[in-house]
C-alpha positions in Angstrom: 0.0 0.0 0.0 2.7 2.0 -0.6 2.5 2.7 -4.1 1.0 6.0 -5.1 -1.5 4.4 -7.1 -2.4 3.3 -3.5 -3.4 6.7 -2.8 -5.6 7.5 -5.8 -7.7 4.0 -5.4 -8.5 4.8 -1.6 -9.2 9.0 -2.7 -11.6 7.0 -5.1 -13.0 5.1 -2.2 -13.7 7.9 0.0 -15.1 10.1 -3.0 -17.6 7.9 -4.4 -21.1 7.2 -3.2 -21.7 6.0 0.2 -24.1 3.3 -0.6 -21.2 1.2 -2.9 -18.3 2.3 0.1 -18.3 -1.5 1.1 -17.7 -2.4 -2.4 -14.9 0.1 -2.9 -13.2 -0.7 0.3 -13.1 -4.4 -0.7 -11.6 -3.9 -3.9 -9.0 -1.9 -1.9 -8.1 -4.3 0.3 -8.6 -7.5 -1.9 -4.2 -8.0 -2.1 -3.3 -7.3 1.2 -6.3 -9.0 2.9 -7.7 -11.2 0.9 -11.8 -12.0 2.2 -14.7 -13.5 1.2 -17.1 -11.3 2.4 -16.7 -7.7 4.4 -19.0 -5.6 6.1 -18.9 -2.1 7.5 -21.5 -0.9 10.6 -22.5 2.1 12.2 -24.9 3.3 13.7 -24.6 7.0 12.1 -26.2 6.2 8.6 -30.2 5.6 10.6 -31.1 4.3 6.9 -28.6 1.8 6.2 -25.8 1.2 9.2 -25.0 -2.4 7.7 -23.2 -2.1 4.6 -21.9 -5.5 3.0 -20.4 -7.0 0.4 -18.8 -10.3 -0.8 -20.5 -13.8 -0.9 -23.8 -14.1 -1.0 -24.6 -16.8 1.2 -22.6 -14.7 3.8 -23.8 -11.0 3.3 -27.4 -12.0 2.8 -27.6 -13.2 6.3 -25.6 -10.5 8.2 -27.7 -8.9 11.1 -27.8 -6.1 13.0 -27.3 -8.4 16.1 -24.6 -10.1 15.0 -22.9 -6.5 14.4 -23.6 -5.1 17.8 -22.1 -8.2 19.4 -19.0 -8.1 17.3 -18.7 -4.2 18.2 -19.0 -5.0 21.9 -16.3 -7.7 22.0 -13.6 -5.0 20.2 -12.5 -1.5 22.1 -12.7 1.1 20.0 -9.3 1.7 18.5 -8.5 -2.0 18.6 -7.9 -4.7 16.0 -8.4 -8.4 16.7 -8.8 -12.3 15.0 -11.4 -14.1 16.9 -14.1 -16.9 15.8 -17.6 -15.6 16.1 -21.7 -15.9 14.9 -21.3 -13.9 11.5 -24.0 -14.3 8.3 -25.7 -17.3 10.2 -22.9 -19.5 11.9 -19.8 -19.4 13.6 -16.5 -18.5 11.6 -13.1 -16.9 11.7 -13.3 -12.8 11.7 -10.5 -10.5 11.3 -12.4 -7.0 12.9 -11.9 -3.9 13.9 -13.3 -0.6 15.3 -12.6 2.8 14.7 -12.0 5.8 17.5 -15.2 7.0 16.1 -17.3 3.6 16.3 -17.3 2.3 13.2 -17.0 -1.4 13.5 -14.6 -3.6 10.4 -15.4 -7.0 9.5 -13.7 -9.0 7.2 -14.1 -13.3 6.5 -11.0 -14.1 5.5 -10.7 -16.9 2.6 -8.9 -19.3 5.0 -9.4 -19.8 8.4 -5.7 -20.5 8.8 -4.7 -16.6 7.4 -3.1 -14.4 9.2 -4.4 -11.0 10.1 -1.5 -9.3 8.5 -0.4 -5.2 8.8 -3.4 -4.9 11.3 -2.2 -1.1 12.2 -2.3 -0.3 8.6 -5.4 -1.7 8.0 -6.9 -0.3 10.3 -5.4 3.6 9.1 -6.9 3.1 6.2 -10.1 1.9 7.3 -10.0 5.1 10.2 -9.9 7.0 6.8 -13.4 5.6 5.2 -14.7 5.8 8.7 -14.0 9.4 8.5 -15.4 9.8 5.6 -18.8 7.6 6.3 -19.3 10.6 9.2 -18.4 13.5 7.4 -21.0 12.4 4.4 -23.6 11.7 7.4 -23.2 15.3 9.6 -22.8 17.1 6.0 -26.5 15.4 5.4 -24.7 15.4 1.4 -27.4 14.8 -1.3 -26.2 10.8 -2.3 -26.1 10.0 1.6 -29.9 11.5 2.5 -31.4 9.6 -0.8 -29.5 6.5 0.2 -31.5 7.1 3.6 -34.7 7.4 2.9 -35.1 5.1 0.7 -33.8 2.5 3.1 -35.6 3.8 5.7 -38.9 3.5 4.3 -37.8 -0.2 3.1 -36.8 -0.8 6.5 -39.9 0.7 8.2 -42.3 -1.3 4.8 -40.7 -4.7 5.6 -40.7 -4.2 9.4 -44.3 -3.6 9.6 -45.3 -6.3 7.1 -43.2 -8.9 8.9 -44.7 -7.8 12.4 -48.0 -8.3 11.4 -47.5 -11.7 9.9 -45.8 -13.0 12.9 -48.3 -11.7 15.0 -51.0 -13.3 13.3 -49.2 -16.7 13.2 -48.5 -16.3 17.1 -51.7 -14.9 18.1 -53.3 -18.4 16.1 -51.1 -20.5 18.2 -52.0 -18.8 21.6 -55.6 -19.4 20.6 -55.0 -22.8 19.7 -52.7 -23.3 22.8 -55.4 -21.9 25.0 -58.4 -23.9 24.2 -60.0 -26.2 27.0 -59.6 -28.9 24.8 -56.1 -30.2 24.8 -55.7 -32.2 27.8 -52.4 -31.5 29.0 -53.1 -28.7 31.7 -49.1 -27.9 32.1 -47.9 -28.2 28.6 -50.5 -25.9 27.8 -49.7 -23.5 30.1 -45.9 -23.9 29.8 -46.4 -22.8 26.0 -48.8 -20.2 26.6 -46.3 -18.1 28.9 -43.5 -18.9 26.2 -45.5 -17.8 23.2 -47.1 -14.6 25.0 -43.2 -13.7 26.0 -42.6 -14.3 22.1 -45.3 -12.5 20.5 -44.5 -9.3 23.3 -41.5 -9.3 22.2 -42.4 -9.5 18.4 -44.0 -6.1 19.1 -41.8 -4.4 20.8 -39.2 -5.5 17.8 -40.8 -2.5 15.9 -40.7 0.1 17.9 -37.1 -1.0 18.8 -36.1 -0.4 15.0 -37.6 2.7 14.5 -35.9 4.0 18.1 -32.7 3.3 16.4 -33.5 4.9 13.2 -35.0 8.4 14.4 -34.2 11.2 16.7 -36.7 13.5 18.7 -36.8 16.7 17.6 -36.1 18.5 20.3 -32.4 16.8 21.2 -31.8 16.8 17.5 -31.9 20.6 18.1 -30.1 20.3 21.2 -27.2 19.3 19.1 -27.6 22.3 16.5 -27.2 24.6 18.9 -24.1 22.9 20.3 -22.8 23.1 16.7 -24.0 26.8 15.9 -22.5 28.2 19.2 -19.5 26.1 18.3 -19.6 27.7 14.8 -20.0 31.2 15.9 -17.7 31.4 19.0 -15.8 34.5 17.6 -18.7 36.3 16.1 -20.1 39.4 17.6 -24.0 38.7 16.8 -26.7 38.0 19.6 -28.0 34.8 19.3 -31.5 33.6 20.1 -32.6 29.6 19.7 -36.3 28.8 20.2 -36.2 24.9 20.3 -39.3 23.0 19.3 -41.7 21.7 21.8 -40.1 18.7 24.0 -43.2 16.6 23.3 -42.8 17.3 19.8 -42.6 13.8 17.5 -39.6 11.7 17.1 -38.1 12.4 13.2 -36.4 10.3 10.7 -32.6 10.2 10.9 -32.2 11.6 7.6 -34.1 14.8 8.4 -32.3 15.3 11.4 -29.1 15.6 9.7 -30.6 17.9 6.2 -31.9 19.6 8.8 -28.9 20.8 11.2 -26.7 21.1 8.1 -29.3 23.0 6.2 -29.8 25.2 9.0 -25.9 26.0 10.1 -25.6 26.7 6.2 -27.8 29.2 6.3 -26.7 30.4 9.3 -23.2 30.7 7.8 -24.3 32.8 4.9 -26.6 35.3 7.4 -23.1 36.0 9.6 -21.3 37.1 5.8 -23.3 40.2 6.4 -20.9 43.2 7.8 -23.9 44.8 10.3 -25.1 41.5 11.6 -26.4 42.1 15.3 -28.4 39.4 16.0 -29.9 35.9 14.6 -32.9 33.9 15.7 -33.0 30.3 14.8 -36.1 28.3 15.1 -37.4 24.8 14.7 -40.9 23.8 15.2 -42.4 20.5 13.8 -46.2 19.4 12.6 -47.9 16.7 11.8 -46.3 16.4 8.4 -43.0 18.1 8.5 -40.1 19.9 10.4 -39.6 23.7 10.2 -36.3 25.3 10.0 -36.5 29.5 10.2 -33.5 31.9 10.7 -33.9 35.6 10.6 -32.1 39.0 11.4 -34.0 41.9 12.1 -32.0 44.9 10.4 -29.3 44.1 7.8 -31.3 42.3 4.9 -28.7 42.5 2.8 -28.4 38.5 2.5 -27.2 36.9 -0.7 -30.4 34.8 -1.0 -29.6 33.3 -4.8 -25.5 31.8 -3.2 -28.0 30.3 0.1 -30.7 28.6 -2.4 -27.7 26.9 -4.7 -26.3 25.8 -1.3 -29.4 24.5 -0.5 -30.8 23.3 -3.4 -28.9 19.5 -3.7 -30.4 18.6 -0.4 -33.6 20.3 -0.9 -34.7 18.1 -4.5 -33.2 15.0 -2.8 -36.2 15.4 0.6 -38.8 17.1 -1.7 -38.2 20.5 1.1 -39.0 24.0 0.1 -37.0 27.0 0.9 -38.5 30.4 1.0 -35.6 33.3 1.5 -37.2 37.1 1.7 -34.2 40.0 2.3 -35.2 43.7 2.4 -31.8 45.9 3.3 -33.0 47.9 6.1 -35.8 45.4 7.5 -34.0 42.1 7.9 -34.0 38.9 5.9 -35.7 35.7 6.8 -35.2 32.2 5.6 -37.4 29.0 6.1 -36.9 25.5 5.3 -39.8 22.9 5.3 -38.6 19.1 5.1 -41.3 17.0 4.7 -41.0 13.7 6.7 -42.6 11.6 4.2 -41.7 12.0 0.3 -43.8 13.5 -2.0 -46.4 11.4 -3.4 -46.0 10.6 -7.3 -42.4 12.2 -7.8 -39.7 9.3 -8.9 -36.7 11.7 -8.5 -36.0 10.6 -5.0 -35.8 6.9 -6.3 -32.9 7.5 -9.2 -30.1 9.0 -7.3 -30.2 5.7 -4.9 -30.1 3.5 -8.0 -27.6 5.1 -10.1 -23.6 5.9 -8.9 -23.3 9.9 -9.4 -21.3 9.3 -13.1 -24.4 7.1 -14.4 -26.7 10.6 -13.8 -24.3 12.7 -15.3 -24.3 10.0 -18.3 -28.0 10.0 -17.9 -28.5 13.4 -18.0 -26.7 14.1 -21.4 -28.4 11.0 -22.7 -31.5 12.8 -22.1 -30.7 15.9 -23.7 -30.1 13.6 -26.9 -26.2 13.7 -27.2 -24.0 10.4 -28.9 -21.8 9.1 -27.0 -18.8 10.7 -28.4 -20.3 14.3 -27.0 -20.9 12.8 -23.2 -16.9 11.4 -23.8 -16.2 15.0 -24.7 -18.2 16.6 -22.4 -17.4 14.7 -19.3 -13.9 14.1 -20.2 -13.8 10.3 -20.7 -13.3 7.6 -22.9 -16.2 6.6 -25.5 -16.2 2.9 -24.4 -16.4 4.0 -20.5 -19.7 6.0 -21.4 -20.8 2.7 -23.4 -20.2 0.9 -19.8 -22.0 3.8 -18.1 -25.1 3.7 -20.1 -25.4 -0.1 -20.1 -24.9 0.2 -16.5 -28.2 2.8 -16.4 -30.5 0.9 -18.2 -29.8 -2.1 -16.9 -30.5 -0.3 -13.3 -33.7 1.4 -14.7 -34.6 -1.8 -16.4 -35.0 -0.2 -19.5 -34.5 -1.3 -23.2 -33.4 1.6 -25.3 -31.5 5.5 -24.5 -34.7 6.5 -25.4 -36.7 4.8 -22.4 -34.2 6.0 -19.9 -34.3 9.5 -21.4 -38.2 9.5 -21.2 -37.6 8.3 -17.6 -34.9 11.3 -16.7 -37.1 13.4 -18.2 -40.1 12.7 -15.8 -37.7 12.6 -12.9 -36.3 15.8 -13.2 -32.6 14.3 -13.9 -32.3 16.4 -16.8 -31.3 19.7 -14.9 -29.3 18.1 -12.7 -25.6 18.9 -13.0 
């Protein structure tokens, strides 16, 4: 890993999109530790914290719990080789976790390998770590799609899979309960184990969807911690009304467009010389959260440099930004990000399917340009575009350019840059 070719492929992991990191990382490290199957966790990505990749019949079987008990058993900052339960059944795992607590898993191809250069490995993994957490508290466009789309899967599949189970369960306490069966103590044996069971299978929900959102009001705790952070040799006055404390719990994603959108607005309020003092307010409804930050004299705010800051994160959560600045009477900007996507838009679906090179491949596809003119335009070969746009419409499941273009057009992709 010394080679400066090294350097490029893990700038190339770090700079890519977060939802194919695993698959980049394990392309990295294929020579030097060669694995069957790797997997990255963290609890920081609410959408997705399990990210895998490698065999199948390994990564499709990878759980949360499995995860959590490999993180407990390694200190943060610590490397180690030890045989645990990981994709279904016991085996040999080389992990790791990061100061920040991100956890490292690899399967090695042999039991019998050694864990080789484990300080190395475990600098370069401190790097993607970094990486993963600076993608998540900048709430960047790729990472909140990624999110809510998995959320929603998550919270889809959870709900259909609770009920289910419950129904199965609640059929066998029935069953398990009826006067008929003759054997008083077996019966009531499994009654207590199956009512335990199907408790549990409830609470299994709500335990999800505690790990996957944030209430509102300590999500805001931690903006203010950040702004005052921010802002600790600036002059202006400072007021923070924090939403209600009984205010609802809100998806991970949000939490994070949220404080970023927020301190970026912030930012761009303090560029103003006569700046005395800034009021930032959340407040939450039924159907979204509320961001508003105001002055109350300079209104000289550069309101078209805050909406193209804005903007990437804004089209990805379906939000709306409204930004009013009269010089003299203040200026006032609000941000409403709805928890729930927009019914009948598609946009939010194509930037989780396709890497960000694919859209910009899509997005001159759409405009009706050959191959040769996206090779000019985006500075690459003609047969990598050819590999880019069979990549898209095999994603989009499409036949023809003209399908996908017809798609992108629908989508909004088209004025994406």
């Amino acid at each position: 890993m010394s080679d400066p070719a090294d350097l490029t492929a893990l700038r190339e992991v770090v700079e890519g999109p977060l939802r194919e990191i695993a698959d980049r990382f394990s392309r990295l490290l294929a020579d030097s530790w060669p694995h069957q199957a790797l997997a990255i966790f963290t609890r920081e990505c609410t959408g997705r914290p399990r990210k895998v990749t490698g065999t199948k019949a390994i990564t499709d079987k990878v759980t949360i719990v499995e995860l959590e008990a490999l993180k407990s058993a390694v200190p943060p900052g610590h490397q180690l080789t030890t045989t645990a339960t990981f994709g279904g059944t016991t085996r040999t795992v080389w992990a790791l976790q990061d100061s920040v607590g991100t956890l490292l898993v690899l399967v090695p191809r042999s039991a019998r390998a050694r864990f080789t250069q484990p300080v190395l490995l475990g600098e370069l993994f401190g790097i993607v770590a970094t990486s993963i957490s600076q993608q998540v508290s900048q709430a960047s466009p790729d990472y909140l799609a990624e999110s809510r789309a998995a959320s929603s899967e998550r919270a889809r599949t959870i709900a259909e899979m609770a009920a289910a189970h419950e129904t199965a369960l609640a059929t066998i306490l029935t069953t398990l309960r009826s006067t008929r069966l003759d054997d008083h103590r077996a019966r009531l044996a499994a009654t207590d184990s199956t009512s335990a069971a199907l408790v549990a299978l409830r609470s299994a929900q709500k335990t999800d969807l505690a790990q996957s959102v944030e209430p509102v009001h300590t999500a805001f705790g931690r903006l203010r911690r950040e702004i005052r952070q921010m802002l600790r040799h600036h002059d202006a006055e400072l007021e923070f009304v924090a939403p209600a404390k009984n205010d609802r719990a809100i998806p991970g994603e949000i939490a994070h467009a949220a404080r970023a959108m927020t301190c970026t607005a912030v930012l761009t309020f303090t560029s103003q010389p006569d700046l005395n003092r800034l009021r930032i307010a959340w407040s939450s409804d039924s159907t979204a959260l509320h961001a508003d930050v105001r002055d109350q004299e300079s209104g000289t705010l550069d309101g078209t440099s805050l909406r193209l800051q804005l903007e990437g994160r804004a089209k990805t959560l379906g939000a709306t930004i409204e930004i009013d600045a009269v010089p003299g009477w203040g200026s006032h900007v609000t941000i409403s990000l709805p928890f729930q996507p927009p019914a009948g838009r598609t946009e939010e679906a194509l930037p989780t399917t396709l890497n960000r090179r694919e859209l910009e491949v899509l997005r001159l596809v759409a405009q009706g340009r050959r191959n040769k003119a996206i090779a000019d335009a985006l500075g690459i070969t003609e047969s990598t575009v050819k590999f880019h746009v069979t990549g898209l419409l095999k994603k989009l499941d499409v036949a023809s350019r003209g399908e996908a273009a017809a798609l992108a057009l629908s989508a909004g992709i088209v004025g994406l840059a």
